[in-house]
Phi, psi and omega in degrees: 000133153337141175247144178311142201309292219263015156095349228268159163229137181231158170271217169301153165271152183287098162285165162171168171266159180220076161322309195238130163192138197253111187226122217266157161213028184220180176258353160274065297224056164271111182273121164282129153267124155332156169201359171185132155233132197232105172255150174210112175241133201205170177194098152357109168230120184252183206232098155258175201213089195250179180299322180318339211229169156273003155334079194260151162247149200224108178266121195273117173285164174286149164282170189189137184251180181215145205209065182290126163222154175255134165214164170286127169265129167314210183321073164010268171342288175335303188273331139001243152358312198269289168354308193256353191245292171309343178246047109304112184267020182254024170245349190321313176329322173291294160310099180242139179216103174272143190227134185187096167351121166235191172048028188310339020192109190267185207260175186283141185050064148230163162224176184215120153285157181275132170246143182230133193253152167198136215246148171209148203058080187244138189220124165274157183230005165187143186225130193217144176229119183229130189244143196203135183241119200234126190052055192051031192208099171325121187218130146238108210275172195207096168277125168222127175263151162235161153255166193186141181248000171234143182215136183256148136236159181189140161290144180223000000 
């Protein structure tokens, strides 16, 4: 056997399906249906040096994430919901969101843990609506960005 470009031995590889993805913002578990989601969680980090010393010291900012989801929109009341309840910064305290992989399907003698992510302090800061009529058949799609200041994950 060839040996790999890049030196790597790797073994079988791990499959599964992705049905799905779910993402609750409520605790009556009114589901955005999704159709994209883009997260970004960062923080500044700087690298001092300082003379005295042979030393760095690397001091960590606080972090802050950003959050685009595409959804279809649905049920009104839903996008609603989600509208007043995330763009109100006097809830921020409040404004919880879990993002969480569904309809995981593991391939046959595998298993797959589920990861569930879950965002706090979360404020849209832009809503964007594209109404569009494609093959005779009318869609309204939905962009929304957030900001958000904490972010968890666990296998669940």
């Amino acid at each position: 056997m060839a040996q790999d470009v890049f030196q790597v031995q790797l073994g079988d590889p791990i499959a599964w399906k992705l049905d799905s993805l779910l993402i609750n913002f409520d605790d009556n578990n009114a589901d955005l249906l999704a159709t994209s989601c883009t997260l970004n969680y960062t923080r500044n980090v700087s690298n001092t040096y300082p003379i005295n010393t042979n030393k760095r010291i690397v001091i960590a900012g606080i972090p802050r994430g950003t959050l685009t989801i595409g959804c279809i929109v649905g049920p009104v009341g839903d996008l609603k919901a989600f509208i007043d309840r995330f763009g109100d910064v006097c809830s921020i305290t409040s404004n919880t969101m879990t993002i969480r992989p569904g309809g995981v399907i593991p391939c046959e003698g595998q298993t797959v843990k589920k990861l569930k992510l879950t965002l706090t302090g979360c404020l849209i800061d832009s809503f964007g609506l594209n109404i569009e009529n494609s093959d005779g058949m009318g869609m309204v799609r939905s962009q929304i960005s957030m900001t958000f200041t904490g972010l968890q994950a666990e296998n669940i």
